[in-house]
C-alpha positions as CSV (number, residue, x, y, z in Angstrom):
1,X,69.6,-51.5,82.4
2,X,67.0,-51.6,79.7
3,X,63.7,-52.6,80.9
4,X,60.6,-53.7,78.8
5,X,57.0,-54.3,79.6
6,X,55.7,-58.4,78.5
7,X,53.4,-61.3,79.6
8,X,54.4,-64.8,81.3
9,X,54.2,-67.7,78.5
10,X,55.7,-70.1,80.5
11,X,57.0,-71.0,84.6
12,X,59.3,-73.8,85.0
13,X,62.0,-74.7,87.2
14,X,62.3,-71.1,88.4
15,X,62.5,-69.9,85.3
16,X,59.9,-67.2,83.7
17,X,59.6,-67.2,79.7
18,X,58.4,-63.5,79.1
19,X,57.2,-62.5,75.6
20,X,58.3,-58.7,75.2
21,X,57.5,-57.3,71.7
22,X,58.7,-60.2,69.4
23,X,60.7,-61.8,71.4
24,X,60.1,-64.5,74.5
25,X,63.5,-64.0,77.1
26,X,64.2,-66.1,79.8
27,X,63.8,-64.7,83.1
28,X,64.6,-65.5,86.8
29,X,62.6,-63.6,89.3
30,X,64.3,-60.4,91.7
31,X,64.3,-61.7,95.2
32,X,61.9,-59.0,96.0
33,X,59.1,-60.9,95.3
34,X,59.8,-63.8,98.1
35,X,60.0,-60.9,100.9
36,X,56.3,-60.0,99.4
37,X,54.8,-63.3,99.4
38,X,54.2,-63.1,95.9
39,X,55.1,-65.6,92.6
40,X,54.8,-64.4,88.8
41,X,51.9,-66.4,87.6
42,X,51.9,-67.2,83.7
43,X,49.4,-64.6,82.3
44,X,50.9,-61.8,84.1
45,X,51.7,-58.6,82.5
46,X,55.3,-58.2,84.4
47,X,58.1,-55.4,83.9
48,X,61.6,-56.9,83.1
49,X,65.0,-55.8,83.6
50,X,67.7,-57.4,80.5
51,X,70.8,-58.4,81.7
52,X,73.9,-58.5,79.1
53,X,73.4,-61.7,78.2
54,X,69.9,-61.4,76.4
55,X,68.5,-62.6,79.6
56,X,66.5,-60.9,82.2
57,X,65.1,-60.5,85.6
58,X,61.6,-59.9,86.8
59,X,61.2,-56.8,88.5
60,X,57.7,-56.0,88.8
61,X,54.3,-57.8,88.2
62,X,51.6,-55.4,87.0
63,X,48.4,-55.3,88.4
64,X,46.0,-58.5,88.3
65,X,42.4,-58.5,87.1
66,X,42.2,-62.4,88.4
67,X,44.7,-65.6,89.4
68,X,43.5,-68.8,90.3
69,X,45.8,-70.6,92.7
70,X,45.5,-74.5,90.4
71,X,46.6,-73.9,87.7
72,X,48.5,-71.0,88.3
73,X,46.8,-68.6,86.1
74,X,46.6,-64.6,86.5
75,X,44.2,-62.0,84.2
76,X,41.8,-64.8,82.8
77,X,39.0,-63.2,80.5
78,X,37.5,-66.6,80.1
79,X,37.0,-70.0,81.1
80,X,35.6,-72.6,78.4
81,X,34.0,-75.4,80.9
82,X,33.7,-78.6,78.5
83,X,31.1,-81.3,79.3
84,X,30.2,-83.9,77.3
85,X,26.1,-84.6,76.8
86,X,26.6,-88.3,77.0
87,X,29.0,-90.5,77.6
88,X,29.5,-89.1,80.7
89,X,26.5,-87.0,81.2
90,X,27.1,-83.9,82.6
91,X,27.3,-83.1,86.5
92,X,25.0,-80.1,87.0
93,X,26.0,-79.0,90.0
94,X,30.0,-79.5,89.9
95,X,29.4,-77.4,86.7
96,X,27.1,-74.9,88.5
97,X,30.1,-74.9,91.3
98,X,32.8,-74.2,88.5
99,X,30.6,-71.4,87.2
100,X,30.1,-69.7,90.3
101,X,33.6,-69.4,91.2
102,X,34.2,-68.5,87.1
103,X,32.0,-65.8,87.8
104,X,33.5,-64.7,91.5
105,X,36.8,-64.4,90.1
106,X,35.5,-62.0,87.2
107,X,36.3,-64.8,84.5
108,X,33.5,-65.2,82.1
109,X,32.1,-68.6,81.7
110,X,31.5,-70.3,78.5
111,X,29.9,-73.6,78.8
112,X,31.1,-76.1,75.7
113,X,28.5,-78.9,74.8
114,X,30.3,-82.2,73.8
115,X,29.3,-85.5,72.2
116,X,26.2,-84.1,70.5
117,X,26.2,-87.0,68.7
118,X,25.8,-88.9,70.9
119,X,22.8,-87.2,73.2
120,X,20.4,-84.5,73.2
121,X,21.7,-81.4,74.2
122,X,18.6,-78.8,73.7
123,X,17.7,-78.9,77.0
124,X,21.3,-78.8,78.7
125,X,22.2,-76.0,76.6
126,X,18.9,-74.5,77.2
127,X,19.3,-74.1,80.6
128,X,22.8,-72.1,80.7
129,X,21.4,-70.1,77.6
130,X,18.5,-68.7,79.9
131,X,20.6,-68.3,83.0
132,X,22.6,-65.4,79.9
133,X,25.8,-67.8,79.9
134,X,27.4,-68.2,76.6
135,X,27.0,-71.9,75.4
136,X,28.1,-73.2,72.4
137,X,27.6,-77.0,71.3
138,X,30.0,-79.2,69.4
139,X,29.8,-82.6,68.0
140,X,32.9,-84.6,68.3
141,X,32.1,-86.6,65.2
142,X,31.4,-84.0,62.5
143,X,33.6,-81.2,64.1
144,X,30.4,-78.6,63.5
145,X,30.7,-76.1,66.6
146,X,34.5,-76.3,66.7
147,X,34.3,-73.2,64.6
148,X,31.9,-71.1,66.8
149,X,34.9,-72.1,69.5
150,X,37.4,-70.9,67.6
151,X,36.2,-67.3,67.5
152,X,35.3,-67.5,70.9
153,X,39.0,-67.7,71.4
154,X,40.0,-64.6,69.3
155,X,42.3,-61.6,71.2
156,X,41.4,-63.3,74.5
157,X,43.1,-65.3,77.5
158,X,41.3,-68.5,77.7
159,X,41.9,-71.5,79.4
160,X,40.0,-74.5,79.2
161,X,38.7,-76.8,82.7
162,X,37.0,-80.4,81.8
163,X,37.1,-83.9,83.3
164,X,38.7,-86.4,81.2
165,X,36.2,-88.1,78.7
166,X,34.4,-85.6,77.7
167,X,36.7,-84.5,74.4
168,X,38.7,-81.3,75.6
169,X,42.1,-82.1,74.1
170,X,40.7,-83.6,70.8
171,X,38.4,-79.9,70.6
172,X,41.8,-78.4,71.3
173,X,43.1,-79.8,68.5
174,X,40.4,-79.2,66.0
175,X,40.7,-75.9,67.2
176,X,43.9,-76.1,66.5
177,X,45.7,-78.8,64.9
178,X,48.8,-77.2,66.2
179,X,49.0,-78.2,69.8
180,X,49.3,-81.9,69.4
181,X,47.2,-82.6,72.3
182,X,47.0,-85.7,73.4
183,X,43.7,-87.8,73.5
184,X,46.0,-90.4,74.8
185,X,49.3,-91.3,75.3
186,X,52.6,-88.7,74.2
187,X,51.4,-85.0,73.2
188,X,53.8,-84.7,70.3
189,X,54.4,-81.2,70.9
190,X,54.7,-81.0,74.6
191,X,56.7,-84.1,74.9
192,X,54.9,-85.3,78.3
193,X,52.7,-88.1,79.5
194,X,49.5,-87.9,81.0
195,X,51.2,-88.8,84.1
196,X,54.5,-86.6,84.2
197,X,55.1,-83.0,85.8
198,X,52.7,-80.5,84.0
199,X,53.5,-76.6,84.0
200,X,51.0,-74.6,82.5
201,X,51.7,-72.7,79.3
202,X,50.1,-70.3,77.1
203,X,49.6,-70.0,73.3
204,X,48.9,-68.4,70.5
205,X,45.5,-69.3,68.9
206,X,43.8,-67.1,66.9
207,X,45.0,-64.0,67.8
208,X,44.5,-64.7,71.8
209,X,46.4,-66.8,74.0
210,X,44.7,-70.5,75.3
211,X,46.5,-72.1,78.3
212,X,47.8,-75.6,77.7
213,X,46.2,-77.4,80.9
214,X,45.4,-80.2,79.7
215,X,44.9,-81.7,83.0
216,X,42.5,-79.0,84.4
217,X,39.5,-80.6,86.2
218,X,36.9,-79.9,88.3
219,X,39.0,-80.9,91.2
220,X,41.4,-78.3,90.6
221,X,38.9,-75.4,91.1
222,X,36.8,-76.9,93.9
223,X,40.1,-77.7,95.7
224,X,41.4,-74.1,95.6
225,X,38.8,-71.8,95.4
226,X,35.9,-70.7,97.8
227,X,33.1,-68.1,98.3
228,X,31.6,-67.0,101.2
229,X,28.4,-66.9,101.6
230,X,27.1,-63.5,101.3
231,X,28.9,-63.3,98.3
232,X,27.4,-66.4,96.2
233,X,23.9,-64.7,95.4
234,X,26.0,-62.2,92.6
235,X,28.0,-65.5,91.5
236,X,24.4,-66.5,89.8
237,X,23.5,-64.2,87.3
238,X,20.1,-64.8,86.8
239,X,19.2,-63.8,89.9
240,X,20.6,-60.3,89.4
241,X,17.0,-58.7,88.1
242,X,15.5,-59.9,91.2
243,X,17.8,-59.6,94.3
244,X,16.9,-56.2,94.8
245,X,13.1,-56.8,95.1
246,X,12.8,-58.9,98.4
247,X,11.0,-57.9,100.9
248,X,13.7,-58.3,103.8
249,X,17.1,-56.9,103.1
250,X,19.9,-59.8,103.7
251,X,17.2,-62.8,102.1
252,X,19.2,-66.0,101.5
253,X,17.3,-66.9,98.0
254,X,16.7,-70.0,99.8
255,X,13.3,-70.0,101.7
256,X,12.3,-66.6,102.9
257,X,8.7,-65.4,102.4
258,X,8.6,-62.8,99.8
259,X,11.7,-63.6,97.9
260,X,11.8,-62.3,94.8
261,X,14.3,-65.2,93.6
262,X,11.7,-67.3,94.5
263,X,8.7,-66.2,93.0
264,X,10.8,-66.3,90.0
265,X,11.5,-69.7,90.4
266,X,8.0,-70.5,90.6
267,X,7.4,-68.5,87.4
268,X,9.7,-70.6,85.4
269,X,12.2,-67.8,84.6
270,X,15.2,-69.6,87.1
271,X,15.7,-73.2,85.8
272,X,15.3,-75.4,89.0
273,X,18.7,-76.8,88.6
274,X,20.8,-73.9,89.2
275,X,18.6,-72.8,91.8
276,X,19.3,-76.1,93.6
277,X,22.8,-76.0,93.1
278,X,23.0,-72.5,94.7
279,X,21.0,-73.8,97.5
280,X,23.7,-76.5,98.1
281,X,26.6,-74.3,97.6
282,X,24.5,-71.7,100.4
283,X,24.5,-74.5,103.1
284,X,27.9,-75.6,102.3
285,X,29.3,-71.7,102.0
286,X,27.7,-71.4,105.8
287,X,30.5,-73.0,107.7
288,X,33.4,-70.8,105.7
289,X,35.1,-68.4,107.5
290,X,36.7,-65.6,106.0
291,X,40.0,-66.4,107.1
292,X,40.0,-69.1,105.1
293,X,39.9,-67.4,102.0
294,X,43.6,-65.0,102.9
295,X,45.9,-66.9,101.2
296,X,43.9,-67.2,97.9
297,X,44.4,-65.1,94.8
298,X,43.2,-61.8,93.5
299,X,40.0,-61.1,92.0
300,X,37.5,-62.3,94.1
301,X,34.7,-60.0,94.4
302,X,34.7,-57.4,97.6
């Protein structure tokens, strides 16, 4: 049988919508994989076998750079976190949280400024700017940013995590138009309700693909995902010219005497707030053994 090389679009009701040169064919899943322990994720580069019919069956899932377990997402480049600057203000360590476990997973972060408009977002975007996370700022009213967005998107596999409120399906849609999002009520497109069965989807937007999760909080992440401890200190990036320079070998970042994360915390050049957040998410990461992290999905760091 002839067998072709494409990505997951779409999971539903056992069935996996594989895009293989110009065309998307419905595929069920070779048995093989239940025997594994394994499920095609959508953004999985997969081998299928075509049956007669036009159909197929998946055979083989390629190797994984990433998946995240909620949504089920595999080979991520990037996650867009969207916050709003006002109306709600942003929470600085469930974003810190999000960004760490963006940055375990090997997903880079981009951190989306909302509601300009309506607040001052210098100093927000300041602080994500210094810690070399990309940040770009939008305001809902005028559309200016949406643009910057856009591009980020291009020949990348993006999905976007943000609470509700804060304006991530109308910047879907001004990204673009379309999607149908809704901001409320029936997405036109999808034909769901904010309340019905989601699957997760991807799309074509501007030469990459965006995943439709609409419904992609915070809680989804935090629920899911976890790093151990020893691991969190290369989940910060801003401490990675200074983790080498302490003067005992295994320093926490936390309170140890000749820390070099420290003293540049005391120089200014680590904003306070993400240095409390990892401090929170250190004492927290104590109590997490290692076997609670088996059943979670590749691309964690080693």
């Amino acid at each position: 049988m002839e067998q072709l090389e494409g990505r997951i679009l779409k999971a539903l009701g056992g069935f996996y919508y594989v895009e293989a040169g110009e065309k998307v064919y419905e595929c069920r899943a070779r048995g093989l994989f239940r025997k594994q322990d394994t499920t095609p994720l959508v953004g999985d580069r997969v081998r299928i076998e075509l049956t007669e019919e036009g159909k197929g069956y998946v055979v083989e899932i390629l190797p994984r750079k990433n998946s995240l377990i909620r949504p089920p997402l595999a080979n991520l480049d990037q996650l867009l976190f969207v916050c709003s600057v006002a109306d709600p203000a942003p929470n600085l360590f469930v974003l810190d949280k999000l960004i760490a476990l963006a940055e375990y997973k090997d997903i880079e972060p981009v951190v989306v400024a909302t509601k300009t408009d309506l607040g001052e977002s210098a100093e927000f975007a300041g602080t994500y700017r210094r810690a070399g996370i990309p940040v770009i700022e939008v305001c809902n009213q005028t559309g200016e940013g949406a643009e910057q967005v856009r591009e980020a998107l291009a020949g990348r596999l993006s999905a976007f995590c943000g609470n509700s409120g804060v304006g991530k399906s109308s910047l879907l849609n001004r990204v673009d138009p379309r999607l149908e999002l809704p901001t409320g009520g029936i997405s036109q497109k999808l034909g769901r309700g904010r309340h019905t069965t989601r699957h997760v989807e991807l799309f074509h937007v501007q030469g990459g693909l965006v995943a439709d999760t609409p419904g992609f909080s915070s809680v989804d992440l935090d629920r899911c995902e976890t790093i151990l401890k020893d691991q969190l200190q290369f989940c910060f990036r801003e401490f990675a010219p200074y983790q080498d320079r302490c003067r005992f070998t295994g320093c926490s970042h936390t309170r140890e005497k000749g820390c070099a994360v420290l003293e540049a915390l005391e120089r200014g050049e680590i904003a306070p707030s993400r240095h409390e957040s990892y401090k929170a998410l250190y004492e927290s990461a104590k109590n997490i053994k290692e076997w609670k992290q088996k059943d979670q999905g590749e691309g964690g760091r080693p």
